[in-house]
N, C-alpha and C positions, 0 to 999 in steps of 0.2 A: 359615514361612520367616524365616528370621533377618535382621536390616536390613543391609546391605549397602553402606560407606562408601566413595562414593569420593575417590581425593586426586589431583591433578596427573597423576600418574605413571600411574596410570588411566586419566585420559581421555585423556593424550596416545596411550597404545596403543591406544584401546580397538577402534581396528578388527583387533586382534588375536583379540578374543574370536571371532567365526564362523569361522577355518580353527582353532581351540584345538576349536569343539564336532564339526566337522566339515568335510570338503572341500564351497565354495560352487561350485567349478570342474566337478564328477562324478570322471570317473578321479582316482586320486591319484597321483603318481607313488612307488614303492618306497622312496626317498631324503627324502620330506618328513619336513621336521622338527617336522612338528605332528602327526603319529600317535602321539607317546608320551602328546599332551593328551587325545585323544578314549578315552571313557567309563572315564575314570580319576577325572574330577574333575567336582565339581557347578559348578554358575555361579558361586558365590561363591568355590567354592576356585581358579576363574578367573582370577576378580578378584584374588585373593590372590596368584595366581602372578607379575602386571602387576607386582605390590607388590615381590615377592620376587627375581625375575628382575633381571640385572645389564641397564642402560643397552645393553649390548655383546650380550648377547644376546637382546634385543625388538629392536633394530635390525638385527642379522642376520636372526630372524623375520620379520620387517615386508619386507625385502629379497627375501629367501626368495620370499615370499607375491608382491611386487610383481612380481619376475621372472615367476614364473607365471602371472598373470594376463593380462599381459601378450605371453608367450608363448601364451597358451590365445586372446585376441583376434587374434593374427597367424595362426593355424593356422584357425581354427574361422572359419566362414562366419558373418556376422553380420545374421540376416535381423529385423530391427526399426524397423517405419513410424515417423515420427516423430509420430504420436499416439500411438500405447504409448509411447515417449520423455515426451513429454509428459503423459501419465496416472501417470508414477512421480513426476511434481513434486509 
């Protein structure tokens, strides 16, 4: 595996990178803008994409993704004691 540099612009996205490898949510909706990332690109070329992608559009992505998850928590029943809560710290 090659090393794999990150700069700023990296870590600012980088909760990009798990809807880039695949939907964290299950269903995906038809319209997501992150099916063109999954099994096109390895990890680094990822990373690279973080690099290469305009300001304009990781921000829409990162939107995107926020919307739905969000969505996915107001629809979806949320049954989690607060010791599972507390065993992800």
């Amino acid at each position: 595996m090659s090393e794999i540099c990150f700069n700023e612009k990296s870590i600012k996205y980088a909760d990009l990178i798990v809807p880039m490898v695949g939907c964290p949510l299950g269903e995906t909706a038809s319209d997501c803008p992150f099916i063109k990332f999954w099994n096109c690109y390895t990890f680094e070329e990822r990373i690279g994409l973080l690099e290469r992608l305009t300001e304009k559009d990781l921000t829409s992505l990162r939107l995107h993704h926020r919307k739905c998850v969000r969505h996915r928590q107001n629809v979806l029943p949320i049954d989690t004691k607060q010791s599972d809560l507390d065993a992800l710290i």
